[in-house]
PyMOL CGO cylinders between C-alpha atoms (Angstrom):
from pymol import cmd
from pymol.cgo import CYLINDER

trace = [
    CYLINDER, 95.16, 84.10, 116.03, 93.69, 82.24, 113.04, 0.3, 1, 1, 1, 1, 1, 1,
    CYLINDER, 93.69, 82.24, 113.04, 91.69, 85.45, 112.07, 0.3, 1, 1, 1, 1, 1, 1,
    CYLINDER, 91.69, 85.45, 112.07, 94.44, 87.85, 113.05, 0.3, 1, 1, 1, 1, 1, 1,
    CYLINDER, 94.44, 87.85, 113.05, 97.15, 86.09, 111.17, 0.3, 1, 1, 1, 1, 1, 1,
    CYLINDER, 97.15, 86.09, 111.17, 94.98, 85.01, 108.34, 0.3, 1, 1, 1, 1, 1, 1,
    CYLINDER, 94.98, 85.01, 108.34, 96.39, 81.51, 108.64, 0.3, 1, 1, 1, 1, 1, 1,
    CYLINDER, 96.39, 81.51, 108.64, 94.50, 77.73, 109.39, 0.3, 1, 1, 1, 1, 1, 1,
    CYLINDER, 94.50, 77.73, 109.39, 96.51, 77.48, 113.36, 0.3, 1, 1, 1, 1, 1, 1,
    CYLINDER, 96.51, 77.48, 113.36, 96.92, 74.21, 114.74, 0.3, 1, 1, 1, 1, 1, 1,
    CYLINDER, 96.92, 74.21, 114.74, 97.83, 75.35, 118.54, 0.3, 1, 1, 1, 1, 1, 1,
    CYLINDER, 97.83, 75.35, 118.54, 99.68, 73.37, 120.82, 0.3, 1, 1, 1, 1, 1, 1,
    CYLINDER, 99.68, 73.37, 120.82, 100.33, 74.72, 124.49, 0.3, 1, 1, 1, 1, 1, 1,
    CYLINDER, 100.33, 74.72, 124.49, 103.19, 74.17, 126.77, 0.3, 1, 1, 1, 1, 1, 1,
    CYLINDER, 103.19, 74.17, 126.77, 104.60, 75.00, 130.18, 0.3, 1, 1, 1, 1, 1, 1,
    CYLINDER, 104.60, 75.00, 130.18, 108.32, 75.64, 128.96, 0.3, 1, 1, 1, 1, 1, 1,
    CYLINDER, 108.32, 75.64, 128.96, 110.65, 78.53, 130.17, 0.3, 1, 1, 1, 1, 1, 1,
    CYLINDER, 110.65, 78.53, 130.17, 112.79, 78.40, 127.14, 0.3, 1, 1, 1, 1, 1, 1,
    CYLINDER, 112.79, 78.40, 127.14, 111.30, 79.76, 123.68, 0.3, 1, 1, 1, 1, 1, 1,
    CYLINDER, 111.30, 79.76, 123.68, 107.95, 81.29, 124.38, 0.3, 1, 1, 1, 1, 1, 1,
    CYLINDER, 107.95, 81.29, 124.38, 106.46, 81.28, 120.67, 0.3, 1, 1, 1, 1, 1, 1,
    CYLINDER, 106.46, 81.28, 120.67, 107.26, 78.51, 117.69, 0.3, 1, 1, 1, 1, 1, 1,
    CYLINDER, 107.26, 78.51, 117.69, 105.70, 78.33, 114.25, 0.3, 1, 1, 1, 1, 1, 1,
    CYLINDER, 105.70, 78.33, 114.25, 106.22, 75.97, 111.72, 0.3, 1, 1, 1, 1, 1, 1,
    CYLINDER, 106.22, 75.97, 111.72, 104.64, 75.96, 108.42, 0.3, 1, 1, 1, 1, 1, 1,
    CYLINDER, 104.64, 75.96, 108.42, 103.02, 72.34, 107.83, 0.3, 1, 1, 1, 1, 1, 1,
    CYLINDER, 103.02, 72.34, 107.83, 102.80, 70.63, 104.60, 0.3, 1, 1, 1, 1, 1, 1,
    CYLINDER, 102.80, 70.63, 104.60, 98.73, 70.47, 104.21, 0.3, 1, 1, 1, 1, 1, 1,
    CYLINDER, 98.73, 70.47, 104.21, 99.20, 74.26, 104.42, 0.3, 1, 1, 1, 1, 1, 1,
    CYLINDER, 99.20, 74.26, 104.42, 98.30, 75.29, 108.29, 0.3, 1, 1, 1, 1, 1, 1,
    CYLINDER, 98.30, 75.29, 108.29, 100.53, 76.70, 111.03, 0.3, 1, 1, 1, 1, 1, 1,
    CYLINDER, 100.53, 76.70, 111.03, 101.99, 74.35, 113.71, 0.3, 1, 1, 1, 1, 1, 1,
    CYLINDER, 101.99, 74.35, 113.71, 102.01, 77.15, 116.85, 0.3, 1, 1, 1, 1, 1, 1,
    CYLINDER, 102.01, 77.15, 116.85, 103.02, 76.59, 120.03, 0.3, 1, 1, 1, 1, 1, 1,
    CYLINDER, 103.02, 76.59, 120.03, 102.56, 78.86, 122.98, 0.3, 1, 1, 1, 1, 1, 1,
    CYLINDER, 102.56, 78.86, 122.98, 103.70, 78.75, 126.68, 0.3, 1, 1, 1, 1, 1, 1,
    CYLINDER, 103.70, 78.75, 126.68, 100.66, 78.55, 128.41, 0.3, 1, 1, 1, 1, 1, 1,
    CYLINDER, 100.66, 78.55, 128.41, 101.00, 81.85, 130.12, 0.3, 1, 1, 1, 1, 1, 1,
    CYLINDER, 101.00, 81.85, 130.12, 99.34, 83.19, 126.73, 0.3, 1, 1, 1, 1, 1, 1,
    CYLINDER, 99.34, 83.19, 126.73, 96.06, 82.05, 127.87, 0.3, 1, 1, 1, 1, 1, 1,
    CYLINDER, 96.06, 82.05, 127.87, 95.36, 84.94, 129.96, 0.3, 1, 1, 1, 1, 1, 1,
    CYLINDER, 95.36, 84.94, 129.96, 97.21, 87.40, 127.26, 0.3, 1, 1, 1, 1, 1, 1,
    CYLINDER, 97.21, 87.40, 127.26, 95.18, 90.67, 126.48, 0.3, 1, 1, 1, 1, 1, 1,
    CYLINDER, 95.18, 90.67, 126.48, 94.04, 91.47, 122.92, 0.3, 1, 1, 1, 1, 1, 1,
    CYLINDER, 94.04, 91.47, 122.92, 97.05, 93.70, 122.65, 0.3, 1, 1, 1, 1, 1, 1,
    CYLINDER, 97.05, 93.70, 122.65, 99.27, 90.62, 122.99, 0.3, 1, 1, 1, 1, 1, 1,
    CYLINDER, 99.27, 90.62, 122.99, 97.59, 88.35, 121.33, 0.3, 1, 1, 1, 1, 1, 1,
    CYLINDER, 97.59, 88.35, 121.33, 97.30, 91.26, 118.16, 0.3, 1, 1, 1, 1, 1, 1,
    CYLINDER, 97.30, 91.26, 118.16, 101.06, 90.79, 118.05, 0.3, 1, 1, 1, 1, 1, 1,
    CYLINDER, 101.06, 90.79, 118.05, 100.97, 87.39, 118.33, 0.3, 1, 1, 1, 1, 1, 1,
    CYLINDER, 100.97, 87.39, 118.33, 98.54, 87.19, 115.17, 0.3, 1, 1, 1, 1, 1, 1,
    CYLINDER, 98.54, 87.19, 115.17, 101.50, 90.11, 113.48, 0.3, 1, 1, 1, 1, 1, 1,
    CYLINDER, 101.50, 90.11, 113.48, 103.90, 87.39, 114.01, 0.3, 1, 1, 1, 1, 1, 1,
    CYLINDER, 103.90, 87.39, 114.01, 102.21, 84.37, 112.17, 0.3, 1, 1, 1, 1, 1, 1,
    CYLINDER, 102.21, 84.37, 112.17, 101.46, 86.85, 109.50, 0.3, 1, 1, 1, 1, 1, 1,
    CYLINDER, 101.46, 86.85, 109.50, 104.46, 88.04, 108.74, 0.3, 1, 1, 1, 1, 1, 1,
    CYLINDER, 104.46, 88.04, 108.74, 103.88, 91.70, 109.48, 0.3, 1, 1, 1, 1, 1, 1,
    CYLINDER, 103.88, 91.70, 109.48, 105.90, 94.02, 111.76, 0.3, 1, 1, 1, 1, 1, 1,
    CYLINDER, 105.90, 94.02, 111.76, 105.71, 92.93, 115.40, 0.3, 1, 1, 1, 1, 1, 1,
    CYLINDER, 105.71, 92.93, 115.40, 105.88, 95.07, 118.78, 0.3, 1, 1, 1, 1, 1, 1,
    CYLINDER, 105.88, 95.07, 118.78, 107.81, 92.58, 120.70, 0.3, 1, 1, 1, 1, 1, 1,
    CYLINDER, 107.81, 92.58, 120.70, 108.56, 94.63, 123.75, 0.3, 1, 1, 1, 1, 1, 1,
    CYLINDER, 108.56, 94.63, 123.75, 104.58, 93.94, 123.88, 0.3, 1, 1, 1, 1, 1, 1,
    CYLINDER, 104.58, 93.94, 123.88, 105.03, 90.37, 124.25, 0.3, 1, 1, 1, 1, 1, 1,
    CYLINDER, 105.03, 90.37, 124.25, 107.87, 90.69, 126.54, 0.3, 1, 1, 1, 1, 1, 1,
    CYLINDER, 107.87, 90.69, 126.54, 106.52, 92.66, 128.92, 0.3, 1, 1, 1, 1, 1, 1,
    CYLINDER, 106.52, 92.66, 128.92, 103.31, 90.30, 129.22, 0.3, 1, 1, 1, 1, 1, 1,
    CYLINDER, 103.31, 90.30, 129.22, 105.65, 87.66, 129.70, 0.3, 1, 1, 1, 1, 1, 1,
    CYLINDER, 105.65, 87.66, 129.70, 108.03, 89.28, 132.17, 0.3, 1, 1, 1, 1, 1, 1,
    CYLINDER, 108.03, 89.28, 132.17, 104.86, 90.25, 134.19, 0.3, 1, 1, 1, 1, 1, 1,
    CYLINDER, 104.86, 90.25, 134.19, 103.58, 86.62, 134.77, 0.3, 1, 1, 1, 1, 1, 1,
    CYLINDER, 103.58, 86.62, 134.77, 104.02, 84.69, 137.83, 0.3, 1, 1, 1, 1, 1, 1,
    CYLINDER, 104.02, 84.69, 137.83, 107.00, 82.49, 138.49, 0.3, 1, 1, 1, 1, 1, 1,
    CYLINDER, 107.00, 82.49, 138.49, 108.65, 84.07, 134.74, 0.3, 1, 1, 1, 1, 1, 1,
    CYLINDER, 108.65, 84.07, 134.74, 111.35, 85.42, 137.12, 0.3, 1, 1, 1, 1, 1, 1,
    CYLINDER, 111.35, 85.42, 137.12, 113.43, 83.37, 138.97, 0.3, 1, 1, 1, 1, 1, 1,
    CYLINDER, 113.43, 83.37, 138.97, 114.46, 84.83, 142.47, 0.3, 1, 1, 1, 1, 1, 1,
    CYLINDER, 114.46, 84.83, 142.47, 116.60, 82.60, 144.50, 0.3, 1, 1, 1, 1, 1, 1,
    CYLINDER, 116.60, 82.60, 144.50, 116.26, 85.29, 147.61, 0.3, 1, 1, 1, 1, 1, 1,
    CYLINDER, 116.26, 85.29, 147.61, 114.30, 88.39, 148.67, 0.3, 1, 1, 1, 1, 1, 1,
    CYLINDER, 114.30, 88.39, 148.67, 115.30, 91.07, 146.20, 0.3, 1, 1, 1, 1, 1, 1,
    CYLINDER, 115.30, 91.07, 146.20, 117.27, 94.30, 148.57, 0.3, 1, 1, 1, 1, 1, 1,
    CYLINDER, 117.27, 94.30, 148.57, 115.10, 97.49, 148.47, 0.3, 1, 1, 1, 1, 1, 1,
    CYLINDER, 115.10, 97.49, 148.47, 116.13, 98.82, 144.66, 0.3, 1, 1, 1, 1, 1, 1,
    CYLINDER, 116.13, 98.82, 144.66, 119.02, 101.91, 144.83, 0.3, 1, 1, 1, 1, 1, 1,
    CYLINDER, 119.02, 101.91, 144.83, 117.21, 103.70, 142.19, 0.3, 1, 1, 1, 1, 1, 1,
    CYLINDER, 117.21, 103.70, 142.19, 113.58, 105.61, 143.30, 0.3, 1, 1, 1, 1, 1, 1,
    CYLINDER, 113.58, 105.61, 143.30, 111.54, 104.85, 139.88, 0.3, 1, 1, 1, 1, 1, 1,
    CYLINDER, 111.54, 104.85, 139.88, 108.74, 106.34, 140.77, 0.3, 1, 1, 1, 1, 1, 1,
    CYLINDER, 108.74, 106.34, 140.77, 110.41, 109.63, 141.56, 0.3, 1, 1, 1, 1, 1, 1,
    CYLINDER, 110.41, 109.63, 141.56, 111.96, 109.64, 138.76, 0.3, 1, 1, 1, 1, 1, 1,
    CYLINDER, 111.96, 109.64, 138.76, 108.35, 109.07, 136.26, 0.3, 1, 1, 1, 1, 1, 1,
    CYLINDER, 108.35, 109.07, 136.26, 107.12, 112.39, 138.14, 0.3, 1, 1, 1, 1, 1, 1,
    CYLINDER, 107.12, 112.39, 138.14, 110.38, 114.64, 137.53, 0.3, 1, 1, 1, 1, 1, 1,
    CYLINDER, 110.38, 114.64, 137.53, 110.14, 113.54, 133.74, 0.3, 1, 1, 1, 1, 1, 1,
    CYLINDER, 110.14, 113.54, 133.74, 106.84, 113.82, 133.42, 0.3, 1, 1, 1, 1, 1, 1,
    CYLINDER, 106.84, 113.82, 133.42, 106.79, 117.16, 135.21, 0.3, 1, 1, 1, 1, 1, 1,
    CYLINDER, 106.79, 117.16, 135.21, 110.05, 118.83, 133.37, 0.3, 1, 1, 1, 1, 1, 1,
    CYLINDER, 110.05, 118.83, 133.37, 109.68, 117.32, 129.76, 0.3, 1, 1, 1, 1, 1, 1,
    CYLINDER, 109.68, 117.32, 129.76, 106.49, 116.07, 129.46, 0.3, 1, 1, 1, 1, 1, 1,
    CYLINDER, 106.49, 116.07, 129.46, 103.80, 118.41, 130.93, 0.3, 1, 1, 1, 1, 1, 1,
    CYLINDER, 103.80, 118.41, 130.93, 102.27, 115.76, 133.19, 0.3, 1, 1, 1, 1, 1, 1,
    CYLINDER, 102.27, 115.76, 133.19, 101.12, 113.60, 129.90, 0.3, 1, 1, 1, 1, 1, 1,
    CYLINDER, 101.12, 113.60, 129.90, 102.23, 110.65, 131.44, 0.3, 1, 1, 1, 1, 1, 1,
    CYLINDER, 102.23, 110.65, 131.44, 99.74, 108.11, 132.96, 0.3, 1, 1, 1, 1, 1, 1,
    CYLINDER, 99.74, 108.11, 132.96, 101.74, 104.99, 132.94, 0.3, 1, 1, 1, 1, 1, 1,
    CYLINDER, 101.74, 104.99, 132.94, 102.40, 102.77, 136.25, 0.3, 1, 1, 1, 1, 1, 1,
    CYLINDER, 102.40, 102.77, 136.25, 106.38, 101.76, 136.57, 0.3, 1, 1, 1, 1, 1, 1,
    CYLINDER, 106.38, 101.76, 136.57, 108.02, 99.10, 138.14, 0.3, 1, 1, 1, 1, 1, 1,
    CYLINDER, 108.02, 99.10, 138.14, 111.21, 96.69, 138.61, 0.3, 1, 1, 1, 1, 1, 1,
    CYLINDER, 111.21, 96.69, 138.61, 110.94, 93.72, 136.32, 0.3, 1, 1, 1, 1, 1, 1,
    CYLINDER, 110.94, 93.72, 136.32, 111.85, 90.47, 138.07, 0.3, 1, 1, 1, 1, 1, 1,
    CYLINDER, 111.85, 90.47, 138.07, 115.46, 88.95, 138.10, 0.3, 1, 1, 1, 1, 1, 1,
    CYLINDER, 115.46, 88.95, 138.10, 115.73, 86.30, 136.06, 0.3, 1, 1, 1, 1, 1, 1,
    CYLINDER, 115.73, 86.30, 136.06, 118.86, 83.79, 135.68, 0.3, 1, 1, 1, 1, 1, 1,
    CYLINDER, 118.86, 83.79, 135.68, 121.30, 84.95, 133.22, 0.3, 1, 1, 1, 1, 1, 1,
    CYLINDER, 121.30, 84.95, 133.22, 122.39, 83.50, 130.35, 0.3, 1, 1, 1, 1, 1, 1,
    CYLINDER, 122.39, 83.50, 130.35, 124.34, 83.87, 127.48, 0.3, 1, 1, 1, 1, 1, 1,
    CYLINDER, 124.34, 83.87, 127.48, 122.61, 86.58, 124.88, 0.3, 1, 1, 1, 1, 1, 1,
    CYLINDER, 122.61, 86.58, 124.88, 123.23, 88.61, 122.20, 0.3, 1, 1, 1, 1, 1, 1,
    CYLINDER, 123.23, 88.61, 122.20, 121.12, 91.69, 122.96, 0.3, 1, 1, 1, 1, 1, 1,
    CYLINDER, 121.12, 91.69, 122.96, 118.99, 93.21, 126.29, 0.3, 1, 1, 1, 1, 1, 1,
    CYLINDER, 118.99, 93.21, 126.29, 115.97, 94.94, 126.75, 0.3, 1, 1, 1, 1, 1, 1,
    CYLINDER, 115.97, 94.94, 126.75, 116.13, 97.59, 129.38, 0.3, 1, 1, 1, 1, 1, 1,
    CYLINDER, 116.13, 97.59, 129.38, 112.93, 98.60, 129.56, 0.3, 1, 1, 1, 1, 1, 1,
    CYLINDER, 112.93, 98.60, 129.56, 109.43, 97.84, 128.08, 0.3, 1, 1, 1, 1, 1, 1,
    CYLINDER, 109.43, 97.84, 128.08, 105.52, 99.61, 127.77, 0.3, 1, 1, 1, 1, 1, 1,
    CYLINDER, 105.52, 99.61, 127.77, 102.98, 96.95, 127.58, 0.3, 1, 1, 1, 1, 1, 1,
    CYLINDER, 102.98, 96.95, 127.58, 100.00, 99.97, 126.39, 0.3, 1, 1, 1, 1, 1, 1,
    CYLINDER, 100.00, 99.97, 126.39, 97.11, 97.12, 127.23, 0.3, 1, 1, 1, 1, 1, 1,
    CYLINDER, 97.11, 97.12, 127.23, 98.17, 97.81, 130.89, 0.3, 1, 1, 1, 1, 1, 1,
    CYLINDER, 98.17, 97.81, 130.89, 99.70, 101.32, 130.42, 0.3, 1, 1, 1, 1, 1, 1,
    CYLINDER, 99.70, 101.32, 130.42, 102.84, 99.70, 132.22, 0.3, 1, 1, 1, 1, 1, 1,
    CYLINDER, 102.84, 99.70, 132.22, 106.16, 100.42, 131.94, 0.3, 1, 1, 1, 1, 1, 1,
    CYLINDER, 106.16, 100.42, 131.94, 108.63, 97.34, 133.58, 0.3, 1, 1, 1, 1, 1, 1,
    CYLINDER, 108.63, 97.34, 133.58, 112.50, 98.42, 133.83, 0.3, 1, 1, 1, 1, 1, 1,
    CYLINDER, 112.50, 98.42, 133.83, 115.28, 95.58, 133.63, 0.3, 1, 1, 1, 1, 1, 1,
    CYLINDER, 115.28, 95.58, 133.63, 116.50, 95.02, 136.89, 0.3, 1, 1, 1, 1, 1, 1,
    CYLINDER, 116.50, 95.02, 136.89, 119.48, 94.75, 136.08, 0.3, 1, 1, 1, 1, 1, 1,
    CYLINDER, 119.48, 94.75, 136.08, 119.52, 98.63, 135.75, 0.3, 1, 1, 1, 1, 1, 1,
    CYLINDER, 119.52, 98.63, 135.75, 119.32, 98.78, 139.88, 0.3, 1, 1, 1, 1, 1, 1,
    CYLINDER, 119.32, 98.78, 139.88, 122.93, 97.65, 140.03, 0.3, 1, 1, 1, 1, 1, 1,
    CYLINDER, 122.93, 97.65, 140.03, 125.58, 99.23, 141.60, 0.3, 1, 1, 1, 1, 1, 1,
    CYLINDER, 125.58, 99.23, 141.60, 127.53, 101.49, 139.47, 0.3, 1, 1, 1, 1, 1, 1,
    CYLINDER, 127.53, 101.49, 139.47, 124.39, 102.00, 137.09, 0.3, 1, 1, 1, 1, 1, 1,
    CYLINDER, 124.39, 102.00, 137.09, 123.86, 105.89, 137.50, 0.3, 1, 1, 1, 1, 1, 1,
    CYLINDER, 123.86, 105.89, 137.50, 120.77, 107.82, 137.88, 0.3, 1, 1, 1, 1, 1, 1,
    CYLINDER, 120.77, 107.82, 137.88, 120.91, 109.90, 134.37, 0.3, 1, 1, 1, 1, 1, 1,
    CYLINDER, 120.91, 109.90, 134.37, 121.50, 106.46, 132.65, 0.3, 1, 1, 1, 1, 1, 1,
    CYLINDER, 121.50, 106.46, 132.65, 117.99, 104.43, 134.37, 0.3, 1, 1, 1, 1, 1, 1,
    CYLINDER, 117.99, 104.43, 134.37, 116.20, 108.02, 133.81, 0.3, 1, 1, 1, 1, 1, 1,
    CYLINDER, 116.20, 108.02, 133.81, 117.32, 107.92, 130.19, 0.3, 1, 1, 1, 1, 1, 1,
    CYLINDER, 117.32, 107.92, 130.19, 115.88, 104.61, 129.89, 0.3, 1, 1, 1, 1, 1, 1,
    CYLINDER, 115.88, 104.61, 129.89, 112.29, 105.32, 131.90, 0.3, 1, 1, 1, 1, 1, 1,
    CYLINDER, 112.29, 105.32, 131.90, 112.21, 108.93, 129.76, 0.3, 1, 1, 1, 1, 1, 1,
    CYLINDER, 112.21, 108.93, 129.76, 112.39, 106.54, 126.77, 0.3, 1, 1, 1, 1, 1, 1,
    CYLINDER, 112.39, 106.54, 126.77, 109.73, 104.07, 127.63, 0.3, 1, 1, 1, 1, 1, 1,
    CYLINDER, 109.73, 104.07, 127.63, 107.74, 107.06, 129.02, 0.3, 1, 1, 1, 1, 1, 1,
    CYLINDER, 107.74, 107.06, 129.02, 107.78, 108.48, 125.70, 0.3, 1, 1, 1, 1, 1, 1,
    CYLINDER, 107.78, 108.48, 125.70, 106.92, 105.19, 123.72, 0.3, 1, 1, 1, 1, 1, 1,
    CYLINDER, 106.92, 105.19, 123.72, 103.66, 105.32, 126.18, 0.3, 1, 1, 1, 1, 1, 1,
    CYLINDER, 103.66, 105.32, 126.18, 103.12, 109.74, 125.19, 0.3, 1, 1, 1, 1, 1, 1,
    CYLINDER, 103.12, 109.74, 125.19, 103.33, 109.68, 121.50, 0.3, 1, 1, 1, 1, 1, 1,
    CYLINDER, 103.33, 109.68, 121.50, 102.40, 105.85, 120.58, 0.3, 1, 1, 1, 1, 1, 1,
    CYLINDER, 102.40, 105.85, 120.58, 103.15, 104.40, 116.81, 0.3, 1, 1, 1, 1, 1, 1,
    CYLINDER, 103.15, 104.40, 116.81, 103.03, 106.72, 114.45, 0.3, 1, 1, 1, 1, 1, 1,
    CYLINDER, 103.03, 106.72, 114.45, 100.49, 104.30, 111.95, 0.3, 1, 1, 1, 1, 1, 1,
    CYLINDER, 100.49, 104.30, 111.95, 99.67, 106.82, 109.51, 0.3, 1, 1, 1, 1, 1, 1,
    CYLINDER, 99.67, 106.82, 109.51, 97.82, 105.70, 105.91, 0.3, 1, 1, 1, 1, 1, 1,
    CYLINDER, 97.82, 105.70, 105.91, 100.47, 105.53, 103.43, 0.3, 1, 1, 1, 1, 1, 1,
    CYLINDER, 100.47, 105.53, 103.43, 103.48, 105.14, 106.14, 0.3, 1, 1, 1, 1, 1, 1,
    CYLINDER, 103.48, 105.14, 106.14, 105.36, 102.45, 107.85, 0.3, 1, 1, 1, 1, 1, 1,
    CYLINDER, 105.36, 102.45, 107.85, 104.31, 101.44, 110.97, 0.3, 1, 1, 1, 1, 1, 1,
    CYLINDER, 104.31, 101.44, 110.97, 107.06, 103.58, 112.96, 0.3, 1, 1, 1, 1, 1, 1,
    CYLINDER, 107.06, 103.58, 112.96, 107.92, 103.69, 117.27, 0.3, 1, 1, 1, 1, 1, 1,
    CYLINDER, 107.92, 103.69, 117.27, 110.85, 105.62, 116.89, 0.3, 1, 1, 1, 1, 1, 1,
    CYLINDER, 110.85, 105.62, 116.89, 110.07, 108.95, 114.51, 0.3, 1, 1, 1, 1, 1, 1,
    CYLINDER, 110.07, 108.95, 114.51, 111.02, 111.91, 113.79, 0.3, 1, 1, 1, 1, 1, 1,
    CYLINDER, 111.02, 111.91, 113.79, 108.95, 113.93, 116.65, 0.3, 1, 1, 1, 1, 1, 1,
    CYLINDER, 108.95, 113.93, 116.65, 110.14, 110.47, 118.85, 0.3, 1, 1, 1, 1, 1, 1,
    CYLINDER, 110.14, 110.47, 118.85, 113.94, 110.93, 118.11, 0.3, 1, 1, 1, 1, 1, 1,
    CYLINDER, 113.94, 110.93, 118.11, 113.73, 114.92, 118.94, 0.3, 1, 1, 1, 1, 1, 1,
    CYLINDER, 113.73, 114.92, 118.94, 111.75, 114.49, 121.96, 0.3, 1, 1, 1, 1, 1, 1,
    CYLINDER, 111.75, 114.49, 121.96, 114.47, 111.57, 123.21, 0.3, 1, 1, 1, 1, 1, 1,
    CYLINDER, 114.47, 111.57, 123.21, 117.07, 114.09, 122.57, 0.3, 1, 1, 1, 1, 1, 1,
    CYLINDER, 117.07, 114.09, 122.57, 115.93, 116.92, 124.88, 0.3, 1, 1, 1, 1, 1, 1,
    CYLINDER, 115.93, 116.92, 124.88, 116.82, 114.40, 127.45, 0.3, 1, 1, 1, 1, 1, 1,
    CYLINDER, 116.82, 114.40, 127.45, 120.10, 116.72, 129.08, 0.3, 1, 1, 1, 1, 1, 1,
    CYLINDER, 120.10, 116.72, 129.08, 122.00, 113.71, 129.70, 0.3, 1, 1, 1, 1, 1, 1,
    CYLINDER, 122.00, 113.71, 129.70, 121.29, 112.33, 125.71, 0.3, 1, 1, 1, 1, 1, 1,
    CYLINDER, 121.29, 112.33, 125.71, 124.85, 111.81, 125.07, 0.3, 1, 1, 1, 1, 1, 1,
    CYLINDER, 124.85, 111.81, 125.07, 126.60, 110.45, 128.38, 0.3, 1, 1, 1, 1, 1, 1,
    CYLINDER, 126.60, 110.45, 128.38, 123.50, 108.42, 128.48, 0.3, 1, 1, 1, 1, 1, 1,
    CYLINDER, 123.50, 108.42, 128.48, 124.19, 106.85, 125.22, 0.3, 1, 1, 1, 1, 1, 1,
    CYLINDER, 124.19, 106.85, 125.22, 127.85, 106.33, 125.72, 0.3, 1, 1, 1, 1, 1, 1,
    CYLINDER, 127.85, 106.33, 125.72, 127.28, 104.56, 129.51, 0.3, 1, 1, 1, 1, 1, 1,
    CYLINDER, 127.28, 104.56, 129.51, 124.97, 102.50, 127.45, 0.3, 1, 1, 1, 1, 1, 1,
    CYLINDER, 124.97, 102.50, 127.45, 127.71, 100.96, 124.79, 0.3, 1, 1, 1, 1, 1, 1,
    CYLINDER, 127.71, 100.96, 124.79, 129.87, 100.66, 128.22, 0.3, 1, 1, 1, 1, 1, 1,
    CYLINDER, 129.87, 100.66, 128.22, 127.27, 98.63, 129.85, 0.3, 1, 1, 1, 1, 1, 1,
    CYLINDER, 127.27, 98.63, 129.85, 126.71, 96.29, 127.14, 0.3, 1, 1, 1, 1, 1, 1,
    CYLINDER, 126.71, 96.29, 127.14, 129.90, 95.73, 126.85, 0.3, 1, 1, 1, 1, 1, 1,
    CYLINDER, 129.90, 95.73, 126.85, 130.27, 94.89, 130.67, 0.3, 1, 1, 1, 1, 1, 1,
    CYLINDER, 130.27, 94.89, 130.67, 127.33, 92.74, 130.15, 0.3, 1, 1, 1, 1, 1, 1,
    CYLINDER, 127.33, 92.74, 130.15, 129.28, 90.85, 127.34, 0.3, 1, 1, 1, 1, 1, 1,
    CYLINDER, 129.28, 90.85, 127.34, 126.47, 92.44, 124.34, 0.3, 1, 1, 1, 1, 1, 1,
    CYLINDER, 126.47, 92.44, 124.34, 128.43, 94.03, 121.80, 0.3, 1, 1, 1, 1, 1, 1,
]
cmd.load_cgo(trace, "trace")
């Protein structure tokens, strides 16, 4: 992280569930970081972002969050989770067949419940490339959460994993471009997709 970010890191490792990640900036001119121990096993993708982070440059953090939502014990399950309503893996091969011409390689799955809390925003679905994963919210496998809307989502993570970041010389690192943004659009259900998703949040208490 030192050479990544640039910075003198002094690291300091922990076990909590709360804030993953803390930096503070001490006064003989080093980085105070501290990490949840899970880190320790992170891939080189991860730990790229991690190094983005302390230097101030644009981060990917659906990366980190999808490392983190894929460790052991991260989730909190108080009871064996029901078989999920919605078929994921159906639906990767129907998008991948009809808009994608079989490009996709990436693995999907159900993230693990976790407790909720109160939040301001919600990530319904993640890639982590270093694992060509993509890990959906579970909270998309509720009832009244429609197919078109949990397809919209998996098309959209699908594509993150297709085109990758556009990191052109002379650009701004971009995930959501022009040829991104056209290809989200062919989705058929684009715009009842979009509108369940304001609903939702709003259900959820995310505005």
């Amino acid at each position: 992280m030192a050479r990544r970010s640039g910075r003198r890191v002094l690291l300091f490792l922990n076990d909590s569930r709360g804030r993953p990640i803390s930096v503070r900036p001490h006064p003989a001119g080093f980085l105070e970081v501290g990490l949840r121990r899970d880190f320790l096993a992170a891939p080189d993708r991860v730990l790229a972002e991690i190094g983005n982070l302390l230097a101030g440059r644009p981060v990917e953090r659906r990366i980190i969050g999808a490392y983190l939502e894929s460790r052991p014990g991260t989730g909190t399950p108080d009871r064996p989770l029901p078989p999920p309503r919605h078929d994921l893996a159906a639906m990767a091969e129907r998008l991948n067949s009809l808009y994608l011409g079989g490009r996709s390689r990436a693995g999907v799955l159900w993230g693990r419940r976790s407790r909720r809390s109160r939040r301001r925003s919600i990530r319904f679905g993640c890639y982590d490339p270093g694992r060509n994963l993509i890990i959906m919210n579970r909270e998309l496998d509720s009832a009244g959460v429609p197919d078109y809307f949990v397809e919209f989502i998996l098309f959209h993570e699908m594509l993150h994993e297709v085109l990758g970041i556009d990191s052109r010389p002379g650009r701004r690192r971009s995930v959501h471009g022009r040829l991104f943004k056209l290809m989200e659009g062919t989705y058929p259900d684009y715009g009842r997709a979009v509108a369940f998703e304001k609903e939702f949040c709003r259900r959820l208490g995310i505005f």
